[in-house]
C-alpha positions in Angstrom: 46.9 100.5 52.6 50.3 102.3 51.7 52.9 102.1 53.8 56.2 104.0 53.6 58.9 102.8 55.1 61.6 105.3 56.1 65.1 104.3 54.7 67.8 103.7 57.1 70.3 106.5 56.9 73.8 105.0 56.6 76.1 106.6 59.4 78.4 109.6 58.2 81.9 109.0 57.6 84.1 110.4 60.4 87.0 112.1 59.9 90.4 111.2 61.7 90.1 114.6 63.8 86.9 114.2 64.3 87.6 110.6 65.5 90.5 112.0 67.4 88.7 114.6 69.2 86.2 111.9 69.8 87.7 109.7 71.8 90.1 112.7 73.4 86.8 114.3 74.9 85.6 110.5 76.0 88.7 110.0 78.0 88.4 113.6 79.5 85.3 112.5 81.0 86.6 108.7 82.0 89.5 111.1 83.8 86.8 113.3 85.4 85.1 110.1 87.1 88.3 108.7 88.1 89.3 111.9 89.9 86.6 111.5 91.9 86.3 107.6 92.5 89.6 108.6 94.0 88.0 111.0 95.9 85.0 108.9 97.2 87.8 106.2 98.1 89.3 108.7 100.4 86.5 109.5 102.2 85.3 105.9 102.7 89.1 105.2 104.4 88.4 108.7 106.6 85.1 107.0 107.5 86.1 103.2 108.2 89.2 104.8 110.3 87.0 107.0 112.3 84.5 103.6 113.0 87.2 102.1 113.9 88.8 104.4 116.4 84.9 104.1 117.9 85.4 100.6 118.4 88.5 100.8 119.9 87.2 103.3 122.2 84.2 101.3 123.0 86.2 98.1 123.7 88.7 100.1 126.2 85.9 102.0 128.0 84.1 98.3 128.4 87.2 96.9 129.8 87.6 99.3 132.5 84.1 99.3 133.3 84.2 95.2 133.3 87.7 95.9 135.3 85.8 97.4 137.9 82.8 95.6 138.5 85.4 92.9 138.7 87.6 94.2 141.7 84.3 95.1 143.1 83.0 91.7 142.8 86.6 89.8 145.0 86.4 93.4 147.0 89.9 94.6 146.3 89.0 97.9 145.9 89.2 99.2 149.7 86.2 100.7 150.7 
């Protein structure tokens, strides 16, 4: 039973351009995904703010509400 085993090919030789332009088109692309982790970022702040302003609005509408029943409860609001 022959079997051939396939030589590894050593890796070619870069070239300093070739190097160069590399690692220029690697950090175009690491610039390209920090564009729009910046991006994402933004819109998670736009998001949290807005869930907040709910909250708030929540909380103030409860108070009123709990504000109410209250007076209504020691009957200071005239009838």
């Amino acid at each position: 039973m022959n079997v051939k085993h396939k030589r590894k090919q050593m890796p070619k030789k870069l070239t300093l351009t070739q190097k160069v332009d590399s690692l220029v088109s690697k950090l175009d692309e690491v610039h390209k995904d920090l564009e729009k982790n910046t991006r994402d970022i933004e819109e998670l702040k736009e998001q949290v703010n807005m869930g907040k302003g709910g909250i708030r609005a929540i909380f103030i509408f409860g108070a009123i509400i709990a504000a109410l029943f209250t007076a209504l409860k020691f009957g200071i609001i005239i009838k």
